[in-house]
C-alpha positions as CSV (number, residue, x, y, z in Angstrom):
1,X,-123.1,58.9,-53.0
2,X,-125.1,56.9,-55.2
3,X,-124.7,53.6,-57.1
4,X,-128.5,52.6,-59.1
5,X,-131.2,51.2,-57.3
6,X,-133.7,51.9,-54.8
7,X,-133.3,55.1,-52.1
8,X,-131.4,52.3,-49.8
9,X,-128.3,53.2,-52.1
10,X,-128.1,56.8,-51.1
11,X,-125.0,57.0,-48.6
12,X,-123.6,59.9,-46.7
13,X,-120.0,59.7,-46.7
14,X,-116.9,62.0,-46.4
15,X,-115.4,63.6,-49.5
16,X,-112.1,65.9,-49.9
17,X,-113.3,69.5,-50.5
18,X,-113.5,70.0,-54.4
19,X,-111.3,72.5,-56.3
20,X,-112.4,74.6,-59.2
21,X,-110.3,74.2,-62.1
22,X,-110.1,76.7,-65.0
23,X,-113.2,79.1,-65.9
24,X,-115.2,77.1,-62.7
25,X,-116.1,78.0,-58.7
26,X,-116.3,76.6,-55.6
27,X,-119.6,77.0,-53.8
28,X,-120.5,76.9,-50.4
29,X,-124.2,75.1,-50.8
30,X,-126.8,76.3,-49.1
31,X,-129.4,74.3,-50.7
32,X,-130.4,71.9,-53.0
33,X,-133.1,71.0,-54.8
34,X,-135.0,67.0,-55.1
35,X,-136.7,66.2,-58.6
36,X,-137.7,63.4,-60.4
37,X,-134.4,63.7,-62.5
38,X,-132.6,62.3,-59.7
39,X,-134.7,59.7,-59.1
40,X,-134.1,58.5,-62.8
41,X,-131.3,59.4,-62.2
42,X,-130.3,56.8,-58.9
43,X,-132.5,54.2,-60.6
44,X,-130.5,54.1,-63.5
45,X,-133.2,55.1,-66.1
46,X,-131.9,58.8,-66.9
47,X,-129.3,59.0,-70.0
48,X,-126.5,60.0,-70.4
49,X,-126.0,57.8,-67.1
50,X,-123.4,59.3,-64.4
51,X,-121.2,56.4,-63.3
52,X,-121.9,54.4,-60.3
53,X,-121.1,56.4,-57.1
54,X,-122.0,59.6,-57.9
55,X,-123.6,62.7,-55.6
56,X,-127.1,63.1,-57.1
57,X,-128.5,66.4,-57.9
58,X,-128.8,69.3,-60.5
59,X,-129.3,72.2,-58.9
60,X,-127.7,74.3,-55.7
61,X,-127.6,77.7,-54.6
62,X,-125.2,79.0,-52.1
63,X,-122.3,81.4,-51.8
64,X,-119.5,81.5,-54.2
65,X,-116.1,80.8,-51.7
66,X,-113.4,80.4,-54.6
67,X,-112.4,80.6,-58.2
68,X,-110.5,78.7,-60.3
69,X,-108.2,80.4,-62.7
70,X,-109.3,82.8,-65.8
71,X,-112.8,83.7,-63.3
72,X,-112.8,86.9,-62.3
73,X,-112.3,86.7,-58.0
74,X,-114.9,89.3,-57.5
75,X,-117.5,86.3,-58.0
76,X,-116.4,85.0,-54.0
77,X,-118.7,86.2,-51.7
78,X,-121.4,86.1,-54.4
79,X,-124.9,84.2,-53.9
80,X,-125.6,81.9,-57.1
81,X,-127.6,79.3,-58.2
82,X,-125.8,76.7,-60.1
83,X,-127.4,74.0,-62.8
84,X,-125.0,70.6,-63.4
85,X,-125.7,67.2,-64.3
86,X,-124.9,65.9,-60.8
87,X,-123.0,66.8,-57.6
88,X,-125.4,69.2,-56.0
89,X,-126.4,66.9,-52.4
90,X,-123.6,68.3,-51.1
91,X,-122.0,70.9,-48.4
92,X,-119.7,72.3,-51.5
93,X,-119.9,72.1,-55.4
94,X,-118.3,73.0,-58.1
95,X,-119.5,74.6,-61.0
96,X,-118.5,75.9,-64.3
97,X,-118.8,79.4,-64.5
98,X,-121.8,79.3,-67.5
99,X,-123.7,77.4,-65.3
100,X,-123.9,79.8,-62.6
101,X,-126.2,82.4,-62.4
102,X,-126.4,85.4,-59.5
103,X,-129.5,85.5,-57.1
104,X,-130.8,89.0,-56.9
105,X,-130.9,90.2,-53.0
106,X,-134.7,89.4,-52.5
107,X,-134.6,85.5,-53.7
108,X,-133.0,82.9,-50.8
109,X,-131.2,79.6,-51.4
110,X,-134.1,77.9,-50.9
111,X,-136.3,79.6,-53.0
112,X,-133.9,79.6,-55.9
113,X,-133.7,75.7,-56.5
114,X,-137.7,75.3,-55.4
115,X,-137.9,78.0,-58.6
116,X,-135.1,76.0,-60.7
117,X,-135.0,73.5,-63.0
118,X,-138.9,73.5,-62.3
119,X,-139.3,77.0,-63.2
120,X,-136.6,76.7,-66.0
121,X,-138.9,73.7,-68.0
122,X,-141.6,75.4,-67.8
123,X,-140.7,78.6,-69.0
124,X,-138.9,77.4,-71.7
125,X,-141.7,75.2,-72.9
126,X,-144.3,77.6,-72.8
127,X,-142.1,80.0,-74.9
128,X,-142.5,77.1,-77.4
129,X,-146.4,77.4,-77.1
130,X,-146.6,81.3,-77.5
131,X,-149.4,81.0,-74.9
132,X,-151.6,84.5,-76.0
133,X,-154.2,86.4,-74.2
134,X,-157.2,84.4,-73.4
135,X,-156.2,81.0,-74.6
136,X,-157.3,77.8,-72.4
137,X,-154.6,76.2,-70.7
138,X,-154.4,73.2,-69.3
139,X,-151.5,71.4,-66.7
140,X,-151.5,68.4,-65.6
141,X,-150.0,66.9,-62.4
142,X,-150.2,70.8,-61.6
143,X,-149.1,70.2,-58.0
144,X,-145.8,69.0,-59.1
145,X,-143.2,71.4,-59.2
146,X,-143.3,71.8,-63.4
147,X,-146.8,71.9,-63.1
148,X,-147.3,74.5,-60.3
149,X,-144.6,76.9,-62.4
150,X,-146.6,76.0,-65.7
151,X,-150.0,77.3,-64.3
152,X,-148.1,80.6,-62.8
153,X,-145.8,81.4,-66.1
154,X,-149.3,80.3,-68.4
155,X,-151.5,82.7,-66.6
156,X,-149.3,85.3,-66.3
157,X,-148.7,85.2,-70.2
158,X,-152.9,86.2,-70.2
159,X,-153.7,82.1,-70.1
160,X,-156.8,81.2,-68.7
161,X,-155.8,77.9,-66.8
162,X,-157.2,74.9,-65.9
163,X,-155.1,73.0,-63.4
164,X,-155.9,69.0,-62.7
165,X,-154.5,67.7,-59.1
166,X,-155.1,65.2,-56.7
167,X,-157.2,66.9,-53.9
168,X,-159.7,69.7,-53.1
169,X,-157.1,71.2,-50.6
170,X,-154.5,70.9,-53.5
171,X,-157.2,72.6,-55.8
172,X,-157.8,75.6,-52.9
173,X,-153.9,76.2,-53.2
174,X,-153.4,76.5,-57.0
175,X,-156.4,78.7,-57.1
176,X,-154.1,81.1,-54.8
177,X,-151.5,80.5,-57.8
178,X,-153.9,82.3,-60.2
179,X,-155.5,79.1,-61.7
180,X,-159.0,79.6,-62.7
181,X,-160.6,76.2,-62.9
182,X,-159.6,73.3,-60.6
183,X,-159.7,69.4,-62.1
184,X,-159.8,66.7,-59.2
185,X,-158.5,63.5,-61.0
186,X,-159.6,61.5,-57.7
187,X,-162.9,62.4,-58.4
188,X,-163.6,61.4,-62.1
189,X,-163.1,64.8,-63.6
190,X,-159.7,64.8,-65.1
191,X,-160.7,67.7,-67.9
192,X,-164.0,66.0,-69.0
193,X,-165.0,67.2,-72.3
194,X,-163.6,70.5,-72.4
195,X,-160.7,71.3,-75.0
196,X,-157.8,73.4,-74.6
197,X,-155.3,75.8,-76.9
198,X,-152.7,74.1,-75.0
199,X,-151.8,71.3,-72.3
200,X,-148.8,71.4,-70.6
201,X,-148.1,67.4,-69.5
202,X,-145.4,66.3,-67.1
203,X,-147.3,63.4,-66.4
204,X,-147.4,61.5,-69.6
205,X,-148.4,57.5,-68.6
206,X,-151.7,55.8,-69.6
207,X,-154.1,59.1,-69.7
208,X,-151.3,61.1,-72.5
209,X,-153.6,60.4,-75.4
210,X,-156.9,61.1,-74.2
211,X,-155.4,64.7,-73.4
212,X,-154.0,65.2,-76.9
213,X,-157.8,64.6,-77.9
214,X,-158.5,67.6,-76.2
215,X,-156.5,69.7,-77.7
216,X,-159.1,72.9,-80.0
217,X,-158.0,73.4,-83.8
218,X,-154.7,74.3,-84.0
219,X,-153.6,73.4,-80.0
220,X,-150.0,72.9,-78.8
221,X,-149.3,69.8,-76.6
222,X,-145.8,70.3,-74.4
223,X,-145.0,67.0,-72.9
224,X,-141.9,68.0,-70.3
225,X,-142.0,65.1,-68.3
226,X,-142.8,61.6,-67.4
227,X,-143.7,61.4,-63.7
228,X,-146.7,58.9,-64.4
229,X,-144.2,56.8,-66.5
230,X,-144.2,55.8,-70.1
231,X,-147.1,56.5,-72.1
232,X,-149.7,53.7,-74.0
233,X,-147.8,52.1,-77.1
234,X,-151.0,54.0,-79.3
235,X,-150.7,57.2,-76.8
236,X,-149.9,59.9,-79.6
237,X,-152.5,58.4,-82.4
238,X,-154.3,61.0,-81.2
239,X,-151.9,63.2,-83.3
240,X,-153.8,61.4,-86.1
241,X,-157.5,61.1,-85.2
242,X,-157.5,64.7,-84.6
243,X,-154.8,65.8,-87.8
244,X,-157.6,68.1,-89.0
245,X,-157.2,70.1,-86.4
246,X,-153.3,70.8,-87.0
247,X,-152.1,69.9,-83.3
248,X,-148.7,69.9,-82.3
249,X,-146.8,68.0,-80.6
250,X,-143.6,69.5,-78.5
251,X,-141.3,67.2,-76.7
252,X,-139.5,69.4,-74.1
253,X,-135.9,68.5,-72.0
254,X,-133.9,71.3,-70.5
255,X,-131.0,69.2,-71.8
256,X,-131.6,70.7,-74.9
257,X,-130.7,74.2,-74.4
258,X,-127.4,76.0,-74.5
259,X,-126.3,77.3,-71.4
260,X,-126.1,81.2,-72.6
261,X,-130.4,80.5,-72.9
262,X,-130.9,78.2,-69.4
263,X,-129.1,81.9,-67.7
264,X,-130.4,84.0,-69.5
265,X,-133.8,82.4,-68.7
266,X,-133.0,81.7,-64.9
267,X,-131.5,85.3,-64.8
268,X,-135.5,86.1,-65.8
269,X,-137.2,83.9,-63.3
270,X,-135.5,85.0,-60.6
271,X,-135.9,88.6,-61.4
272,X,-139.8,87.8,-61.3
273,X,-139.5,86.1,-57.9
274,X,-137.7,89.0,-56.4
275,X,-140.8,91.5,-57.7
276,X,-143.1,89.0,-56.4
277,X,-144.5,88.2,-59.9
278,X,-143.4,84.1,-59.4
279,X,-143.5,82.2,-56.1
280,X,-141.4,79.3,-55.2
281,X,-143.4,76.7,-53.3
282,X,-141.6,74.4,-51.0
283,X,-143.2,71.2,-50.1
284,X,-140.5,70.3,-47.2
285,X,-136.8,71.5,-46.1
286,X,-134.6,68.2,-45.2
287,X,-131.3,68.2,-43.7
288,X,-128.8,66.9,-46.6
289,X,-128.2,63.2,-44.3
290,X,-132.0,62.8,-45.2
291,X,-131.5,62.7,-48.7
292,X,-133.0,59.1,-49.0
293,X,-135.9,60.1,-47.0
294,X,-136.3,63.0,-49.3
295,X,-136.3,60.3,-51.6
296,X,-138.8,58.3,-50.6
297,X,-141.4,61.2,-49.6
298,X,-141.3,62.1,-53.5
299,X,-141.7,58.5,-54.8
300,X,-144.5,57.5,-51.8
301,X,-146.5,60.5,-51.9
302,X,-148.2,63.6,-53.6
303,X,-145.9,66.3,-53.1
304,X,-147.0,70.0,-53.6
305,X,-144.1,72.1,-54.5
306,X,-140.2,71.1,-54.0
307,X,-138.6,69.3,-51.6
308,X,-134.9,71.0,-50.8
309,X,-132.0,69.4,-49.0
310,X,-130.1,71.8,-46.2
311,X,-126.7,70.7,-45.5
């Protein structure tokens, strides 16, 4: 439970078992995914804003262990994943039923909310982009869980993708997640002077504009996140400095898609990630009562992948 502040206002306490109402289940979590939307979300900073004292978290996967009424009951026993706007640090949710979507046989708990919302934003941007065969890609903050789906979902869409992280080691693994080049911001070389058909930016902060900048004639700019915080007040004149060259900007929030799209979409992903075409990466599995340490890990530290609660 949560009121807004640091992770020091994450507590663990007891809660009657939910009940599904009409068109909704009940489901047994199994696990649940830790972003950067519930960190805006705890500090306050995400809109719409829960109320004060809410369970954090977006996304769980589980087993479905009860139905409310007009659901069909052959959905218990089912394994889901489930997309809300909060609830999901917890041993049991519930969701409505258009936000639930079934795991196929090959793709675990864990796997499904390390895939996610990270895979979901991704994909759905990128669709945007109409990344074709040969086109230079570029993600930042491509350790991140957006960024590491980005770089899969660009290349397999015939991108040729440049990925810029934080460390050769970090570099060695994307390469493994069919990246082609390898940027090491640490090191000074945070893209350089090439340009690119598109750049897929959760990062925004300071470095947005210079990245618009690099965008070739006619380049498509997704920004899907904000993990480096707000960009420069003069960050998108680059939209102008460069207007010859037709770029375009897309501003990207899962938020903004009906639900019928989010499952169709996650019904999609997963279906990859059982034939082995998409891999979840998983940074670190915490028991649910270390939610706040999950917390602090992903504010103090480069995480590579997703970090997923276990109750």
């Amino acid at each position: 439970m949560s009121s807004f502040g640091g992770s020091d206002v994450l507590q663990v306490v007891e809660r009657a078992e939910p009940a599904p109402g009409p068109g909704q289940v009940l489901i047994q979590v199994e696990a649940a995914g830790v972003g950067y939307v519930d960190v805006t979300a705890r500090n306050g900073d995400y809109q719409p804003l829960p109320e004060p004292g809410f369970v954090p978290g977006v996304e769980a996967a589980g087993t479905v262990v009860a139905v409310g009424a007009a659901v069909d009951e052959r959905w218990v026993g089912r394994r889901v994943f489930a997309l809300g706007r909060n609830g999901a640090y917890a041993e049991a949710v519930v969701a409505d039923l258009c936000d639930v979507v079934r795991l196929p046989d090959g793709v675990g708990a864990v796997d499904a909310v390390a895939l996610g919302v990270n895979a979901l934003v991704a994909h759905l941007a990128l669709r945007r982009a109409h990344v074709e065969e040969g086109e230079r890609v570029l993600v930042r903050g491509a350790g991140g869980g957006i960024g590491l789906m980005a770089a899969q979902l660009a290349a397999a869409s015939g991108g040729v993708v440049t990925a810029i992280t934080s460390s050769p080691e970090r570099g060695e693994r994307l390469r493994g997640l069919a990246v082609t080049h390898v940027r090491d911001r640490t090191a000074g070389r945070d893209g350089g002077a090439e340009t690119y058909d598109v750049v897929v930016d959760p990062v925004a902060g300071a470095e947005l504009g210079r990245h618009i900048e690099a965008l070739r004639p006619n380049g498509r700019y997704l920004l899907v996140g904000a993990a480096g915080g707000a960009p420069a007040p003069d960050a998108f004149a680059g939209i102008m400095t460069t207007y010859h060259n037709s770029p375009s900007l897309f501003a990207f929030s899962l938020n903004s898609v009906d639900a019928a799209t989010v499952g169709q979409a996650a019904a999609e992903l997963f279906g990859r990630a059982d034939r082995g075409a998409l891999r979840a990466v998983v940074e670190e599995r915490m028991p649910l009562a270390e939610a706040r340490r999950a917390h602090e890990r992903l504010e103090s530290t480069p995480v590579f992948g997703k970090i997923v609660l276990r109750p």
